[in-house]
N, C-alpha and C positions, 0 to 999 in steps of 0.2 A: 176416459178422455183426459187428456194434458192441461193445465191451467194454464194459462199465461197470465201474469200481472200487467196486460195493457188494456186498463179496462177504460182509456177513452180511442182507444185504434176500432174503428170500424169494421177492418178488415181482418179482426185479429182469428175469427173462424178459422179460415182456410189455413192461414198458420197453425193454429191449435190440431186441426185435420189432420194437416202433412205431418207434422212432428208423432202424432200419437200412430200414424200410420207405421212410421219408422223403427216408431220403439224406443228412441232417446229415452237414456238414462243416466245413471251418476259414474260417471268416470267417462265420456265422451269427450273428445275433442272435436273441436266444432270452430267454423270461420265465419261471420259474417260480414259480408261485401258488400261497401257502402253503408256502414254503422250508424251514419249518421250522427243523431245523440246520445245513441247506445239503451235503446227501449230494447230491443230485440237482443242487442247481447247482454242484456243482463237478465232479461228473462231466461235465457240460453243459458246463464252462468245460474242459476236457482236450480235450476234441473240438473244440471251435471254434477252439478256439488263442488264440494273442495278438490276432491281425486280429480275432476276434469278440467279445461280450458277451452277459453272461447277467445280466439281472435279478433276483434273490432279493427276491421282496415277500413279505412275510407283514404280518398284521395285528398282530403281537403283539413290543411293542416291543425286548423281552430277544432274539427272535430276531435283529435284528440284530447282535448280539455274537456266539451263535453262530455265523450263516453269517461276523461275520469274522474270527473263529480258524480256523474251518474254511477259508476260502479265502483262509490270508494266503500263499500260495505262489502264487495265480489274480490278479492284479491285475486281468485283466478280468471281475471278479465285482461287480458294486455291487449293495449291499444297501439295501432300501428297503420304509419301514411303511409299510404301507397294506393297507386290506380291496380283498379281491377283486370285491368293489361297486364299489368307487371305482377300480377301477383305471385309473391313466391314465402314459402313459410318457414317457421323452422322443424318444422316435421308435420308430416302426413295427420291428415285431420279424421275423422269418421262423418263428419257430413260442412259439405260449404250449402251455405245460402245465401241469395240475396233476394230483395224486394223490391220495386220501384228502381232499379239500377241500372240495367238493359237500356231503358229508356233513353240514360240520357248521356249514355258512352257512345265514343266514336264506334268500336267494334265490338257488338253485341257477341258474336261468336267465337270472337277471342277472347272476353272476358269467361263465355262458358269453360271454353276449350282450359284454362288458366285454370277455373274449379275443378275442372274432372281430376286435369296433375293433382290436384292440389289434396287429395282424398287417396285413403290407401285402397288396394285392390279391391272391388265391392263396397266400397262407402258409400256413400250417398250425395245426391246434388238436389239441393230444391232451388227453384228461382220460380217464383213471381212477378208479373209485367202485368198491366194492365192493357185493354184494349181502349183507350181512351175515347175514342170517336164514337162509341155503343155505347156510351153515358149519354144520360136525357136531364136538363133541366127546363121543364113546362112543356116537353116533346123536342127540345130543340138539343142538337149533340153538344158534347161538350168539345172544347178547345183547348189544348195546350202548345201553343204556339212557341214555348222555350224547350222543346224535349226533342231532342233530334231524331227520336223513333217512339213518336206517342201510341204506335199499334202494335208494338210488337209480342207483346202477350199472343194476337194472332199467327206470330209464326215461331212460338217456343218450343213446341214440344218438335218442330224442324229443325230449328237450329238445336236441340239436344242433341238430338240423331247424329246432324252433322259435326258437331263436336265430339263424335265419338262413344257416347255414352247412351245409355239402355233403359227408354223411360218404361216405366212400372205403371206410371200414372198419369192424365193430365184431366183439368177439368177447368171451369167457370164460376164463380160466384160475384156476385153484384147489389152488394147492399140498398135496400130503397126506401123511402120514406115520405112524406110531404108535412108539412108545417115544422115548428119548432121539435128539436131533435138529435140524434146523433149525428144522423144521417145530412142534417142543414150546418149545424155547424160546422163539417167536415167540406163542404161544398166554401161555407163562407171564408174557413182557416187558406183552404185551397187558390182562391179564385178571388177573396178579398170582397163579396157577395153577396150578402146576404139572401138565401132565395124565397124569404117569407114564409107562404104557405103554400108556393109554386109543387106539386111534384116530381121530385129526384128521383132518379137511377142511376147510384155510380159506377164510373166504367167496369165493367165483366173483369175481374181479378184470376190470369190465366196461372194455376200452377201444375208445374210439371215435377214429378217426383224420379228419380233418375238414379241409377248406379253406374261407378265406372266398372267396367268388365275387369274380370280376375285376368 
């Protein structure tokens, strides 16, 4: 199984899952959409090695400062603004991913349809979304009132299909816990919260693991 170095990400399972499903190795070229602070691409850039590259695009221009403190030890990390609409590279990748990203773009299927170009003949596409509203804090759903499509993990391995591309895989996973923990303090970072010794279930973590067709 594939390690990942995020060892305060909750969700980092289904990540470590998809990837080792794949096969990622040292010489891949690889995209991550919506990099955020660049946890995920520099995990990405440890596996691939030096022979590889890992794209960090995010739309939001401060992030590339982040990902590059974050990966000033990764030279083959290059970081790049741009929405996941528009994404275009400078060559064909072996796998795009995002996480948490779907959510909270105008066109979820554009931003797929963008990854599949975005990957050479047979590459790969993982995307992850959550089902937001299937999280429970004390029995009661969770809420993300700022995400313009908080369920759409519920309709991903659809919208792959309709983007063209040939899912291999999809599944669910949903961290839980009650009292003090990973699983609380990821609720509190989230939600500003703190939910004591309330019991969690965070939302159902939809991934889909996908090839574009030769």
């Amino acid at each position: 199984m594939i390690e990942l170095g995020l060892r305060n990400d909750v969700y980092r399972r289904p990540l470590m899952t998809a990837l080792d499903r794949l096969g990622l190795r040292e010489g891949w070229r690889c995209v991550d959409v919506g990099a955020g602070g660049g946890d995920v691409s520099v995990a990405l850039a440890e596996i691939v090695g030096r022979d590889g590259r890992v794209y960090a695009v995010d739309s939001d221009p401060t992030a590339r400062d982040r990902v590059a403190e974050a990966a000033s030890a990764s030279a083959q990390v290059v970081a790049i603004t741009q929405a996941g609409e528009d994404l275009l590279l400078p060559e064909p990748v072996d796998l795009a991913f995002c996480r948490f990203v779907l959510m909270h773009v105008h066109d979820p299927l554009q931003v797929l349809t963008r990854m599949g170009a975005a990957v050479r003949p047979r590459g790969w596409v993982v995307a992850q979304e959550p089902v937001t509203t299937a999280g429970r804090i004390d029995g009661r759903p969770f809420s993300m009132p700022d995400a313009r499509h908080p369920d759409v993990g519920a309709l991903l391995p659809a919208l792959a299909l309709r983007a063209g591309l040939e899912v291999i895989d999809a599944w669910a996973e949903a961290p839980a816990g009650a009292g003090p923990g990973p699983v609380a303090d990821y609720v509190a970072h989230l939600t500003g919260v703190n939910p004591g010794d309330d019991p969690v279930v965070l939302p159902p973590l939809v991934t889909v693991v996908a090839r574009r067709p030769a």
